[in-house]
matplotlib code that plots the C-alpha trace (Angstrom):
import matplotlib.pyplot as plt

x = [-17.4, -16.6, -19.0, -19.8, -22.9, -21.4, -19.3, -23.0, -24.4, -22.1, -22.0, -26.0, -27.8, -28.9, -31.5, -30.1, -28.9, -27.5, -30.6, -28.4, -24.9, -24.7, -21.2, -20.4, -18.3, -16.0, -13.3, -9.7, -8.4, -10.7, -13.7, -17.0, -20.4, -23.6, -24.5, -28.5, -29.7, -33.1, -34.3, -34.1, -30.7, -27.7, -23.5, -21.3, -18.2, -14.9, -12.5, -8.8, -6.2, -5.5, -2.0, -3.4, -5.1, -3.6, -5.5, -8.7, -7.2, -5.8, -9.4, -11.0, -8.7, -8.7, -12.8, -12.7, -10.2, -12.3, -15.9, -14.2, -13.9, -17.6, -17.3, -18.9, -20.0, -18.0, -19.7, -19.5, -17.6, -18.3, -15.1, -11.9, -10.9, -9.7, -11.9, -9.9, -7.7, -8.8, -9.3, -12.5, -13.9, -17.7, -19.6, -22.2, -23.5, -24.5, -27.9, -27.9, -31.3, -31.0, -28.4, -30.1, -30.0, -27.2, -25.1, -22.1, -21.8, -22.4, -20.2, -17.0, -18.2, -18.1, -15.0, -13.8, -14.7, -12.6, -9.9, -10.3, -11.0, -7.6, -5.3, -3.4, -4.6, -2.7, 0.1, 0.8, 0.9, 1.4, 3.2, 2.9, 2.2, 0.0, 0.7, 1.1, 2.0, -1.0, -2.2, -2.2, -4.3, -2.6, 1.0, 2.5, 1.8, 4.5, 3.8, 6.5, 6.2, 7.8, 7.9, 7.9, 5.0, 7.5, 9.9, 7.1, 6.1, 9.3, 10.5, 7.7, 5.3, 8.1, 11.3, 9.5, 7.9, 11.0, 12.8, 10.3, 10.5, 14.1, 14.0, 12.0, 14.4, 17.5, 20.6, 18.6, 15.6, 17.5, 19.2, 15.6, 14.3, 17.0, 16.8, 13.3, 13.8, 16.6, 14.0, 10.7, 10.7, 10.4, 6.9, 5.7, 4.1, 4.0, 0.5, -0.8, -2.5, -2.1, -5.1, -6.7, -6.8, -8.6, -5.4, -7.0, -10.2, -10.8, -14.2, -14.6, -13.9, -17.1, -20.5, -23.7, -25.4, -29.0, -29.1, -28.7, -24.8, -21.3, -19.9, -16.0, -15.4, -11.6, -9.3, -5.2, -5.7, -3.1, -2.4, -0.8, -1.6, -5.2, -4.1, -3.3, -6.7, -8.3, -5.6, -6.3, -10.0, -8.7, -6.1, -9.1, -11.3, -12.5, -15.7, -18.2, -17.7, -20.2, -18.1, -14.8, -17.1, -18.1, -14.8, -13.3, -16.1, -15.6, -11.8, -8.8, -7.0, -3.4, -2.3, -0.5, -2.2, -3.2, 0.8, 1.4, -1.9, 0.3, 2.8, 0.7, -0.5, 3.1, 2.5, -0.3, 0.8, 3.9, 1.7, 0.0, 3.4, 4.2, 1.4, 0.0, 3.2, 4.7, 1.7, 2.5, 5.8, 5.0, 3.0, 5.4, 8.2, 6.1, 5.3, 8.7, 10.5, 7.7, 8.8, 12.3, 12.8, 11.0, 13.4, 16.2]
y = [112.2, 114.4, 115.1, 119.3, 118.9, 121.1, 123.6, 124.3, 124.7, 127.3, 128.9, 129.2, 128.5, 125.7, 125.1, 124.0, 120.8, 119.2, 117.7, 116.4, 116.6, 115.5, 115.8, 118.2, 117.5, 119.6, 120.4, 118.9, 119.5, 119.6, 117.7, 119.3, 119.1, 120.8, 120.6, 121.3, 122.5, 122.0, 125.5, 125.1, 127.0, 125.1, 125.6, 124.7, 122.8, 121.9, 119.8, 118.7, 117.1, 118.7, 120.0, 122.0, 124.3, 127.1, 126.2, 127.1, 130.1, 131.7, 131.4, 133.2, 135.8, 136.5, 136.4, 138.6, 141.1, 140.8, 141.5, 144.9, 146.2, 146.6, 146.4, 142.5, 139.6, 136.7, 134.0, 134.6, 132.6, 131.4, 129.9, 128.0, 125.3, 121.9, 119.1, 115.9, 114.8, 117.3, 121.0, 122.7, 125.8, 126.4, 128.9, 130.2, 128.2, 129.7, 128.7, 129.7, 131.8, 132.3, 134.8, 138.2, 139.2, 141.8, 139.9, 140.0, 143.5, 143.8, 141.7, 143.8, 146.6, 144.9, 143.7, 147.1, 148.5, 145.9, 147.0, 150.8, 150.5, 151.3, 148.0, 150.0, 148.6, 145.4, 146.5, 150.2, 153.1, 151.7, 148.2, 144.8, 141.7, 140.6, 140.3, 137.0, 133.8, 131.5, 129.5, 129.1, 125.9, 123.3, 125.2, 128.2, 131.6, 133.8, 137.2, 139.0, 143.3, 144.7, 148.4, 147.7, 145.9, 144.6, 143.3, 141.5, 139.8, 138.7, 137.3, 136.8, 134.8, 134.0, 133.2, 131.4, 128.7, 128.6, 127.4, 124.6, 123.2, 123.4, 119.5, 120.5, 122.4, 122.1, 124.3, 126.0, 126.3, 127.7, 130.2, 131.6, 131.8, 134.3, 136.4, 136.8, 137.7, 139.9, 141.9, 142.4, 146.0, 145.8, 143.7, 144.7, 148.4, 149.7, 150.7, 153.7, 152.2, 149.1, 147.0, 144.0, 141.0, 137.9, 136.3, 132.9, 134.4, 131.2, 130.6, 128.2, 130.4, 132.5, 131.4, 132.8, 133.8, 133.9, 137.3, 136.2, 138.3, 136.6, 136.1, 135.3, 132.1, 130.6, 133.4, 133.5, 137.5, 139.4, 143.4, 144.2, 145.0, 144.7, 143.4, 140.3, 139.6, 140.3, 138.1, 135.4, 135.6, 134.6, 131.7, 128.9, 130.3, 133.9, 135.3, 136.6, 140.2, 142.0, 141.7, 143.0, 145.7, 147.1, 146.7, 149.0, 151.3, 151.4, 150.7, 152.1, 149.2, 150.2, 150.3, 147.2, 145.0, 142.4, 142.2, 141.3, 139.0, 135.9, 137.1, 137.6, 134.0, 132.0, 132.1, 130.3, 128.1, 127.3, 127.0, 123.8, 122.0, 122.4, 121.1, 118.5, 117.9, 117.8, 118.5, 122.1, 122.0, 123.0, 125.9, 127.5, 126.9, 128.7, 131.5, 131.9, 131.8, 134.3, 136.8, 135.9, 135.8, 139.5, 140.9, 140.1]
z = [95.9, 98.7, 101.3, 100.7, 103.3, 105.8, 103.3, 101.9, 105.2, 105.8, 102.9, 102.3, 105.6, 107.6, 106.3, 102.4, 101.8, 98.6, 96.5, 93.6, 91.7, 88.3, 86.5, 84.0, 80.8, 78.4, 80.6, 80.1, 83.8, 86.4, 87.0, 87.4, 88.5, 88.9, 92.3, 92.8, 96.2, 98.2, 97.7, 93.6, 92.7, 91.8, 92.2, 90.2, 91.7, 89.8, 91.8, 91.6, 93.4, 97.0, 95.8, 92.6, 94.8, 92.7, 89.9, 91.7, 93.9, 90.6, 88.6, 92.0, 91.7, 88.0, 87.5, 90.8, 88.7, 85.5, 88.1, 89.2, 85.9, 86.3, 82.2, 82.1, 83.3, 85.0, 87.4, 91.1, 93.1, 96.7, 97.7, 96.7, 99.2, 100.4, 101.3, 102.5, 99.4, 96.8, 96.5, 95.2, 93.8, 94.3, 91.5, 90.4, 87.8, 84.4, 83.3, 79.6, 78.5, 73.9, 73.0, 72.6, 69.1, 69.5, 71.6, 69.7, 69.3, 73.1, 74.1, 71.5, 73.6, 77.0, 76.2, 74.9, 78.0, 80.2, 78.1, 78.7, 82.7, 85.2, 86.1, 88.1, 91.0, 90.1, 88.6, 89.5, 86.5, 83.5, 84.3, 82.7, 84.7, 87.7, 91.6, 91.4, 88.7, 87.6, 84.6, 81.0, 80.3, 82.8, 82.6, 85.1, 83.1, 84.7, 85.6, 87.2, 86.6, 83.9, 83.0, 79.0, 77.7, 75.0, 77.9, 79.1, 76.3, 75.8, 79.0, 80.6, 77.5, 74.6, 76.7, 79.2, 76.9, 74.0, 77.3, 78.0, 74.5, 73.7, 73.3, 70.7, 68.5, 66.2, 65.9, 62.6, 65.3, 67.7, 65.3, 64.3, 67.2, 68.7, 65.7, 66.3, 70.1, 69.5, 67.2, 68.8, 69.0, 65.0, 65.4, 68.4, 69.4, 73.2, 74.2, 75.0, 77.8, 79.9, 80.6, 82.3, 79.9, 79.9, 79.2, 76.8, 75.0, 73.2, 71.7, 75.0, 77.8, 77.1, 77.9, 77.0, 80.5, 82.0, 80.7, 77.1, 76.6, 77.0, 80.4, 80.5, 82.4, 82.9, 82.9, 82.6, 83.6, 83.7, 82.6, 79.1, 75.8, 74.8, 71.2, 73.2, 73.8, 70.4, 68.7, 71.1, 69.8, 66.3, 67.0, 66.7, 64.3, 65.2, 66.8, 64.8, 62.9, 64.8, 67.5, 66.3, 64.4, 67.7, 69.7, 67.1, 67.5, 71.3, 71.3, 69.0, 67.3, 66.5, 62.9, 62.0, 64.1, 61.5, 61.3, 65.1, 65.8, 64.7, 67.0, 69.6, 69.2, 68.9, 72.6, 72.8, 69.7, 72.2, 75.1, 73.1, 72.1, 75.7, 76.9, 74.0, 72.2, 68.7, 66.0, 67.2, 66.6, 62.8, 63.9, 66.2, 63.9, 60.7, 62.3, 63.6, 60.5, 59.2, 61.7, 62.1, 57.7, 57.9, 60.6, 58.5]

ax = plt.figure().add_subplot(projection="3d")
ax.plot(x, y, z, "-o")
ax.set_aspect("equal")
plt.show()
């Protein structure tokens, strides 16, 4: 274990030292720890290996994106860094109080309202993307501007990680897939608004704060279209329906959307047989030949 003596020092005041760190579990790629202090508050630390910095400097930015939406809550974080071999990224750590009884219908709201605030400031008017690349689970998430979100989508989530797992697929594969590419623009809508996204709203990349509401931990963040999001929330089971009862009360939902969510989540699904391996395969390619059998 590295020697943060000094970092928290800095960071807090002389007179706070490190009292105790225990590890944390139910992560896949960093390691963590809650790190208790002498004056009773504690940090939480992940750390990696020195050259996956950017893990840690892209989570920083995106929870700092998410934060100015002013629309809900993400942990605080006091600094990304390297210490000797590995890098770091010190936290607030999130000490869970009993989910308020209307939690899920504030947190649709919340969520509604980080959808409805201005990304402009990362994108300009309008645009697709973010100012710089960062992660999707362990993999790159590209993020170069587009002006179309349906441009984006394409070469920016689908293209992307078809290329990756081309090993994967056979001339038949193949033949779908570009069908299904060619023909976006029949599944996909352009929004009437851009916004900021949480980018892999998983059940496990929302906590249930000191407050008793959601807070959004681990972001992919990028801008686009907030049915991106909400699809997200249903790839691995679904919230619960108080919450999507009260994001459609705050937040217009598209007709048709039920029609794109699968869509939506074939980058994600592609994501996993990227990053895990074949037992996705079967996903990707059903919901490809859903899409690709309706174009035609």
């Amino acid at each position: 274990m590295a020697d943060y003596t000094d970092i928290i020092r800095r960071l807090f005041g002389n007179g706070i030292r490190i009292a105790g760190i225990r590890p944390v579990f139910g992560g896949d790629i960093n390691r963590a720890y809650r790190m208790s202090l002498s004056d009773g508050s504690c940090v939480f630390l992940k750390e990696n290996s020195r050259e996956n910095i950017g893990f840690f400097e892209a989570e920083r930015k995106g929870l700092a994106a998410i934060r100015q939406t002013g629309a809900i809550q993400v942990p605080k974080v006091w600094e990304a860094g390297i210490l000797g071999d590995r890098s770091y990224l010190l936290m607030e750590y999130l000490e869970a109080a009993p989910a308020k009884k209307d939690s899920w219908e504030r947190f649709g709201r919340q969520l509604a309202g980080m959808h409805r605030a201005d990304p402009s400031e990362w994108t300009g008017g309008g645009r697709y993307g973010f100012p710089e690349d960062n992660y999707i689970g362990s993999g790159i998430q590209k993020n170069d501007i587009r002006e179309r979100w349906i441009d984006f989508f394409r070469e920016c989530r689908l293209e992307v990680q078809f290329r990756q797992a081309q090993a994967y697929f056979d001339a038949s594969d193949r033949k779908a897939i570009g069908y299904l590419m060619d023909h976006l623009d029949r599944y996909l809508t352009e929004p009437s608004r851009s916004s900021l996204l949480h980018g892999d709203l998983w059940s496990g990349n929302f906590v249930t704060g000191p407050d008793g509401c959601a807070w959004l931990i681990d972001p992919a963040a990028y801008v686009g279209h907030s049915e991106a999001d909400l699809a997200m929330t249903e790839l691995f089971g679904g919230y619960a329906p108080a919450f999507y009862d009260s994001y459609r009360e705050a937040y217009e939902i598209l007709p048709g959307y039920a029609d794109r969510r699968e869509l939506y989540n074939l980058y994600h699904l592609l994501n996993h047989l990227n990053l895990f391996g074949r037992s996705y395969y079967g996903p990707v390619m059903r919901t490809v030949r859903r899409y690709a059998a309706a174009s035609g």
